[in-house]
N, CA, C and O atoms as a GROMACS GRO file, in nm:
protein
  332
    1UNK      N    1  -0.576  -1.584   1.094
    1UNK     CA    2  -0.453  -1.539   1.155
    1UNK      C    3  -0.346  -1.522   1.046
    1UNK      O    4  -0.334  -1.604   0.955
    2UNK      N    5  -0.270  -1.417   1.058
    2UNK     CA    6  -0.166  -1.385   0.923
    2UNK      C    7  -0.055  -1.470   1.016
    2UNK      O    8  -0.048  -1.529   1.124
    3UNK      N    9   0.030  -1.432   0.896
    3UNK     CA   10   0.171  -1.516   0.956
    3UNK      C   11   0.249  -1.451   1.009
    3UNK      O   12   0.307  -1.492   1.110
    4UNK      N   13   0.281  -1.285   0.934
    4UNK     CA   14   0.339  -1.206   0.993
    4UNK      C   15   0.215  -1.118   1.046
    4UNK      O   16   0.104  -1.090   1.002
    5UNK      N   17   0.293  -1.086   1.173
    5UNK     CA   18   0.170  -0.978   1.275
    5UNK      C   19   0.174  -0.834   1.258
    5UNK      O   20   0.276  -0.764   1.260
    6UNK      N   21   0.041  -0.793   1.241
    6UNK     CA   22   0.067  -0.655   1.150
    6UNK      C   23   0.064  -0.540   1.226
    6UNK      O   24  -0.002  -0.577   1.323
    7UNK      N   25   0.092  -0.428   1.245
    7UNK     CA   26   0.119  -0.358   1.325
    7UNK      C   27   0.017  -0.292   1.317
    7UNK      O   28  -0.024  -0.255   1.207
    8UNK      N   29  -0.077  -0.248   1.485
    8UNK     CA   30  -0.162  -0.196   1.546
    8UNK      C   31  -0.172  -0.084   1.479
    8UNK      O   32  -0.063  -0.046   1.436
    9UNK      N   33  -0.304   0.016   1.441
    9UNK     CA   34  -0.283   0.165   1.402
    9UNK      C   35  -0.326   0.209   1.478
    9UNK      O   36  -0.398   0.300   1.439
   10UNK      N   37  -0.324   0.196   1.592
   10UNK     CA   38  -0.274   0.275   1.761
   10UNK      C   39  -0.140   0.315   1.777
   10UNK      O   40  -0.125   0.430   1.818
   11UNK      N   41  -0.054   0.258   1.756
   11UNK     CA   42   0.083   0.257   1.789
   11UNK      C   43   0.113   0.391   1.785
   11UNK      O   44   0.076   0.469   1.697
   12UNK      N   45   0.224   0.434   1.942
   12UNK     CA   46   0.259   0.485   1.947
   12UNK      C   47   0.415   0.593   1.858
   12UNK      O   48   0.456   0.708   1.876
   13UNK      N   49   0.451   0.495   1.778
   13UNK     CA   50   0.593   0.576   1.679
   13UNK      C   51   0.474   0.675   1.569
   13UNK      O   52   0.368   0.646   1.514
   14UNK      N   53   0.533   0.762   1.573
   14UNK     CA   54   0.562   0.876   1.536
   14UNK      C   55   0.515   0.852   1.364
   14UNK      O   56   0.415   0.879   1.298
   15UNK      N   57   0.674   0.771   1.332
   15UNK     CA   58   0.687   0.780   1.192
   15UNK      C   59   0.600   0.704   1.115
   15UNK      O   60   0.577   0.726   0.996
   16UNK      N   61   0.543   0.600   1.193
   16UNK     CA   62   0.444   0.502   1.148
   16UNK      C   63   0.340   0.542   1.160
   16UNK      O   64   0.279   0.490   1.067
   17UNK      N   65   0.263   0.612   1.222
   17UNK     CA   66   0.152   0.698   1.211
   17UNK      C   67   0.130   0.822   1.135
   17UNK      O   68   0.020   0.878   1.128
   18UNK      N   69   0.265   0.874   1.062
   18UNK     CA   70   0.246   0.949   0.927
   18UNK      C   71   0.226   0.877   0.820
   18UNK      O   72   0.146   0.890   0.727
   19UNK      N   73   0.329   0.780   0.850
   19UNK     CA   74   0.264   0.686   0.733
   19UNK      C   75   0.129   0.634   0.703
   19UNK      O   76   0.074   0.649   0.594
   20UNK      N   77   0.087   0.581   0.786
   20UNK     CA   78  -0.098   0.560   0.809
   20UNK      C   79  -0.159   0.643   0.729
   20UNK      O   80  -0.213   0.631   0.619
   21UNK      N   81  -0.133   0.774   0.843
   21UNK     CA   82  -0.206   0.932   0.762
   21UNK      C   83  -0.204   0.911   0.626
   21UNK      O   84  -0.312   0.881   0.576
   22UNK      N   85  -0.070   0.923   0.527
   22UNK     CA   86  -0.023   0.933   0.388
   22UNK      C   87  -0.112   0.828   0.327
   22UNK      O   88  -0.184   0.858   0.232
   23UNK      N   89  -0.110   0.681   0.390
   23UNK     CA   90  -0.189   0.599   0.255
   23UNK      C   91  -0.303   0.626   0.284
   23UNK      O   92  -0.377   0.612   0.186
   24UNK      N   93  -0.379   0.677   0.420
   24UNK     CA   94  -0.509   0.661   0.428
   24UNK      C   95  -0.588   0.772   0.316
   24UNK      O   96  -0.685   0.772   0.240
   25UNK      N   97  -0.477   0.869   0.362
   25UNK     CA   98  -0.530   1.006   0.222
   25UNK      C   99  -0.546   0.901   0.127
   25UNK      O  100  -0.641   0.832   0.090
   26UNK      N  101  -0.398   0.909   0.091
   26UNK     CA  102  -0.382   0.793  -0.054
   26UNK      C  103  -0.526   0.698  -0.138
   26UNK      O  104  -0.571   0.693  -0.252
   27UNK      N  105  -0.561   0.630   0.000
   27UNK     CA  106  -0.646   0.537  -0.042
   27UNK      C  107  -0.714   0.484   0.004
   27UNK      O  108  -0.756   0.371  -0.019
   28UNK      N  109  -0.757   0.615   0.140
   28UNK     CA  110  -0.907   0.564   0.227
   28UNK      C  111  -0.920   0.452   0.321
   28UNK      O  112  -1.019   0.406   0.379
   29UNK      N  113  -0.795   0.419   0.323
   29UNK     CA  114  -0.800   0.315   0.451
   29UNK      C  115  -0.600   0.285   0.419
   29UNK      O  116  -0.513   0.338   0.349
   30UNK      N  117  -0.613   0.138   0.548
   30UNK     CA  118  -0.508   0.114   0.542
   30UNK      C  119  -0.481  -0.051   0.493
   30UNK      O  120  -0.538  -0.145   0.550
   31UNK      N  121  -0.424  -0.062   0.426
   31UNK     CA  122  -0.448  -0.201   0.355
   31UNK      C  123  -0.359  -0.287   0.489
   31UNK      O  124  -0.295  -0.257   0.590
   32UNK      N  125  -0.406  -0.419   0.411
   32UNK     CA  126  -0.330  -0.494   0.559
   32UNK      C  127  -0.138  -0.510   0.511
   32UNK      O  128  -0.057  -0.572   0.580
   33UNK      N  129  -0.115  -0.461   0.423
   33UNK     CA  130   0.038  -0.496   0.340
   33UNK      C  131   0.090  -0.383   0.406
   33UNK      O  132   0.169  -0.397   0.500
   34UNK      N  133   0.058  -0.289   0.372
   34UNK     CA  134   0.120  -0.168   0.459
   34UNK      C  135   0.083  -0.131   0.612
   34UNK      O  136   0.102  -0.021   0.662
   35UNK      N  137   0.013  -0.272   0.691
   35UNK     CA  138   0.030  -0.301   0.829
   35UNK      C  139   0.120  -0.376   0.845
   35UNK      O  140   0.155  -0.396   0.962
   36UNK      N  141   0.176  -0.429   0.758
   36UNK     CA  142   0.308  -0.514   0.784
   36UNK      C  143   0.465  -0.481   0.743
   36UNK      O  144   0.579  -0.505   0.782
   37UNK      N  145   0.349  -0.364   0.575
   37UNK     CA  146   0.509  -0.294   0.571
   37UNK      C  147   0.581  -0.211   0.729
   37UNK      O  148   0.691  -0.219   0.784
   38UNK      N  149   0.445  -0.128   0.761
   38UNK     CA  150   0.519  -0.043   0.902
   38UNK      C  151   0.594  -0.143   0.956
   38UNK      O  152   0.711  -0.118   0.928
   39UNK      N  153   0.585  -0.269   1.034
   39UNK     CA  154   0.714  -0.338   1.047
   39UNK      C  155   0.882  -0.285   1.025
   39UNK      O  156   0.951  -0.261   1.125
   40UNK      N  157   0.932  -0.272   0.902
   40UNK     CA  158   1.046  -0.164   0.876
   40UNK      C  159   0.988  -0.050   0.814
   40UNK      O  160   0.945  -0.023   0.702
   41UNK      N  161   1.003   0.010   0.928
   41UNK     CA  162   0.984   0.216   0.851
   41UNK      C  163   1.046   0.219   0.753
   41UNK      O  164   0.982   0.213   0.648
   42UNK      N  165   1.224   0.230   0.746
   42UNK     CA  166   1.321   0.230   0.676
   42UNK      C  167   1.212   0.222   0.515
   42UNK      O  168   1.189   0.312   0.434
   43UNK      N  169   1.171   0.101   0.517
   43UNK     CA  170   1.160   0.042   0.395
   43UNK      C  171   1.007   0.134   0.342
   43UNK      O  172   0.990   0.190   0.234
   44UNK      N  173   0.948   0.128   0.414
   44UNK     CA  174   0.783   0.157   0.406
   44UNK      C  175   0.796   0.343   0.370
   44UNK      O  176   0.688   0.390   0.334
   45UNK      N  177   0.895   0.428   0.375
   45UNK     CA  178   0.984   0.516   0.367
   45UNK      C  179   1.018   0.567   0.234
   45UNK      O  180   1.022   0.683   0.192
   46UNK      N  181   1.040   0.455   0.180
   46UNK     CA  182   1.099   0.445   0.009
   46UNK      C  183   0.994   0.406  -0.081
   46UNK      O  184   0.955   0.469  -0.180
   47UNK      N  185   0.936   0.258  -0.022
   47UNK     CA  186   0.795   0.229  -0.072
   47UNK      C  187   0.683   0.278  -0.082
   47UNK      O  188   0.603   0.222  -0.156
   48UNK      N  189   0.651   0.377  -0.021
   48UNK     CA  190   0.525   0.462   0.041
   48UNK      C  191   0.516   0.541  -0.112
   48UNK      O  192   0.450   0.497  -0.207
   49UNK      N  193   0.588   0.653  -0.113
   49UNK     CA  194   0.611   0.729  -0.272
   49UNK      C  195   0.646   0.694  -0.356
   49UNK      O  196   0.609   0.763  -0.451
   50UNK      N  197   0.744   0.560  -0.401
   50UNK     CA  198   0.705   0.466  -0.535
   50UNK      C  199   0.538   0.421  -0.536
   50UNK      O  200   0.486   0.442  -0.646
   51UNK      N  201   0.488   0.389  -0.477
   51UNK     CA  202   0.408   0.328  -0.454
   51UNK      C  203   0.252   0.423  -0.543
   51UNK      O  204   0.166   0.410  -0.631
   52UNK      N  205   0.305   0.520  -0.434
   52UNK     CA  206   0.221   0.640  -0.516
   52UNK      C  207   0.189   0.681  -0.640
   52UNK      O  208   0.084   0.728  -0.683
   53UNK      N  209   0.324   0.650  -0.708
   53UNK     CA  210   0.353   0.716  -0.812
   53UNK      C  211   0.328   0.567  -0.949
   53UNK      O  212   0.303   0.551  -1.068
   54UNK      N  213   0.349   0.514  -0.865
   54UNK     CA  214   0.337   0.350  -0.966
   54UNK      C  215   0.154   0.332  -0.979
   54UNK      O  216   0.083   0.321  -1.079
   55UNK      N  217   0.122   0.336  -0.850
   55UNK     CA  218  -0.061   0.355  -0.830
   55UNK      C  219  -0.168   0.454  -0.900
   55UNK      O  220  -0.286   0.439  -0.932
   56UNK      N  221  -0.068   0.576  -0.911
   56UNK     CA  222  -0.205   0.698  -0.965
   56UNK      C  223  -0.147   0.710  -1.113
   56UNK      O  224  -0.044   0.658  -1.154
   57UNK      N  225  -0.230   0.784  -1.181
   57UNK     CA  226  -0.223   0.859  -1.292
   57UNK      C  227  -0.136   0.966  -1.280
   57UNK      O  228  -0.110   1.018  -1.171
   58UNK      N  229  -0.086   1.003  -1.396
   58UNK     CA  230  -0.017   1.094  -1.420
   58UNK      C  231   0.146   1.082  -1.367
   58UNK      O  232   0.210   0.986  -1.411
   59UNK      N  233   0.206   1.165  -1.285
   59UNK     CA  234   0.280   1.175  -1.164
   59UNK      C  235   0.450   1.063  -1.249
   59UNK      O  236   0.540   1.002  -1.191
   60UNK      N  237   0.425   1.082  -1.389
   60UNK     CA  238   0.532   1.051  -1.426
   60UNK      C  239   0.524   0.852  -1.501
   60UNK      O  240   0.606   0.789  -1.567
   61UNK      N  241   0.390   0.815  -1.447
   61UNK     CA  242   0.377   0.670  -1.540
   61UNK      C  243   0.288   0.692  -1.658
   61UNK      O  244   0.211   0.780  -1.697
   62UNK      N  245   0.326   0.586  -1.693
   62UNK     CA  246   0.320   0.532  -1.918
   62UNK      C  247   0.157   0.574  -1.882
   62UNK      O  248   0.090   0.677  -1.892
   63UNK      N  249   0.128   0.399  -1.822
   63UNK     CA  250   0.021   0.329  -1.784
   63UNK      C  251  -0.114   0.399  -1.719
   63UNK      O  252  -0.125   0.429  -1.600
   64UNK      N  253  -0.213   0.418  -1.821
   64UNK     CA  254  -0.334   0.472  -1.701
   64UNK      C  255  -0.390   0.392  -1.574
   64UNK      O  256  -0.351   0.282  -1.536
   65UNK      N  257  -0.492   0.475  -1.517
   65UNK     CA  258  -0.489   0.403  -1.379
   65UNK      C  259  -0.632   0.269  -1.405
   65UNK      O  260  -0.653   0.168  -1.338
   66UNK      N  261  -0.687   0.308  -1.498
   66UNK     CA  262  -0.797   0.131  -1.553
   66UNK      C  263  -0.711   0.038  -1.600
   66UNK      O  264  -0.732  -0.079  -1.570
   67UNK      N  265  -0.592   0.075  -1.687
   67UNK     CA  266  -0.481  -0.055  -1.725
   67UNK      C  267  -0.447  -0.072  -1.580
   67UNK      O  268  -0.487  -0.184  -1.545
   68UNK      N  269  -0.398  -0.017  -1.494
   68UNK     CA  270  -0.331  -0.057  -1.366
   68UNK      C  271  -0.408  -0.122  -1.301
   68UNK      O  272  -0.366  -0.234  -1.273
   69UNK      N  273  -0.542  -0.089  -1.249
   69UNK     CA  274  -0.667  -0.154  -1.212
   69UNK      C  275  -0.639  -0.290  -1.253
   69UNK      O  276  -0.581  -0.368  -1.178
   70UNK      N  277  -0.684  -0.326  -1.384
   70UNK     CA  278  -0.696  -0.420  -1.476
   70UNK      C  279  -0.637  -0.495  -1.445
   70UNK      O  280  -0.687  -0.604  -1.416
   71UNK      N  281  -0.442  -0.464  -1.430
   71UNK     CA  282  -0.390  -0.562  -1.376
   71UNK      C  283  -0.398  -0.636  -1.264
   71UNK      O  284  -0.396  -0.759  -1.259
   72UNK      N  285  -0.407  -0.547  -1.159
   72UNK     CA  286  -0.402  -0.620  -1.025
   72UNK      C  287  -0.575  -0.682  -1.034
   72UNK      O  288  -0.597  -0.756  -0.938
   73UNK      N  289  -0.649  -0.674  -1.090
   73UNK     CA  290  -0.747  -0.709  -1.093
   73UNK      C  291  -0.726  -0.910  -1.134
   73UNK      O  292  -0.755  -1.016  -1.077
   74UNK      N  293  -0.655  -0.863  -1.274
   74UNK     CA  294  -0.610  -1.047  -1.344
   74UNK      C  295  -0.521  -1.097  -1.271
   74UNK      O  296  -0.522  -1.218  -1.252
   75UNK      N  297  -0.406  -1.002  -1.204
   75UNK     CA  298  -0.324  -1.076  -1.110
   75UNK      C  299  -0.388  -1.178  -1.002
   75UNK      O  300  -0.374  -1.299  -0.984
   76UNK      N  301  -0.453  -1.091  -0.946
   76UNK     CA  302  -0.547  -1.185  -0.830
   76UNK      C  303  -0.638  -1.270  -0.847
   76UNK      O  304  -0.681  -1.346  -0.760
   77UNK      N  305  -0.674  -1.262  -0.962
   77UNK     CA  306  -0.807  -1.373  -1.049
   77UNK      C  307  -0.724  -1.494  -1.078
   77UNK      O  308  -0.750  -1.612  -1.054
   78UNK      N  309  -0.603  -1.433  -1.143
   78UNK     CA  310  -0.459  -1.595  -1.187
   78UNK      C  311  -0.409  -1.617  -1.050
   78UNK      O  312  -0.325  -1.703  -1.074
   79UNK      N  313  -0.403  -1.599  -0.929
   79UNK     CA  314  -0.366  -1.594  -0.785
   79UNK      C  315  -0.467  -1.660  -0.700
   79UNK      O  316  -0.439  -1.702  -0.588
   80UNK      N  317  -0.615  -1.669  -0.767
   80UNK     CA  318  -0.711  -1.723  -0.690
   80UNK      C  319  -0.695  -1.622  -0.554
   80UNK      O  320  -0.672  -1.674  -0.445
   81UNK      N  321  -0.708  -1.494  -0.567
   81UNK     CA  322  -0.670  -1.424  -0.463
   81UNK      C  323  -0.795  -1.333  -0.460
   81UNK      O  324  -0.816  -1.270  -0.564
   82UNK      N  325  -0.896  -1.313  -0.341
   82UNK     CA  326  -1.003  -1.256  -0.317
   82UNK      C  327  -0.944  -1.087  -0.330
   82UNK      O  328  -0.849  -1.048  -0.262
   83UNK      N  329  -1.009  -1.007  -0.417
   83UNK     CA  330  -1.006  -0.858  -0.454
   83UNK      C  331  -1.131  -0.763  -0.417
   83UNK      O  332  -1.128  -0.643  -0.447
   0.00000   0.00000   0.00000
């Protein structure tokens, strides 16, 4: 059981079900963070296309996308966090 409750991808709003659409392109599913971002649209809004742009290649970052990998990879290994 999470702590915060993540929002259904049934749901009826509109704006939260483009969003879905967008990461699922993005990244083939919907992670459970951005079932909780939908919670505030507002925010998930702003975050959605940083997000993008911080995540892929090219699109304006330093960092390739195996260094980026890499990281969240050691992040979660020093986190004891299942990846």
């Amino acid at each position: 059981m999470s702590r915060i409750e993540l929002v259904d991808l049934d749901i009826d709003d509109k704006e939260i079900q483009n969003m879905f659409t967008a990461v699922t392109a993005m990244l083939g599913r919907v992670p459970n963070s951005y079932k909780v971002l939908a919670r505030s649209p507002l925010v998930a809004k702003m975050l959605v296309p940083f997000n993008a742009v911080v995540q892929r290649e090219g699109a304006g970052s330093v960092l390739s996308t195996k260094i980026k990998e890499m990281v969240v990879i050691k992040t979660s290994h020093i986190n004891a966090c299942s990846y």
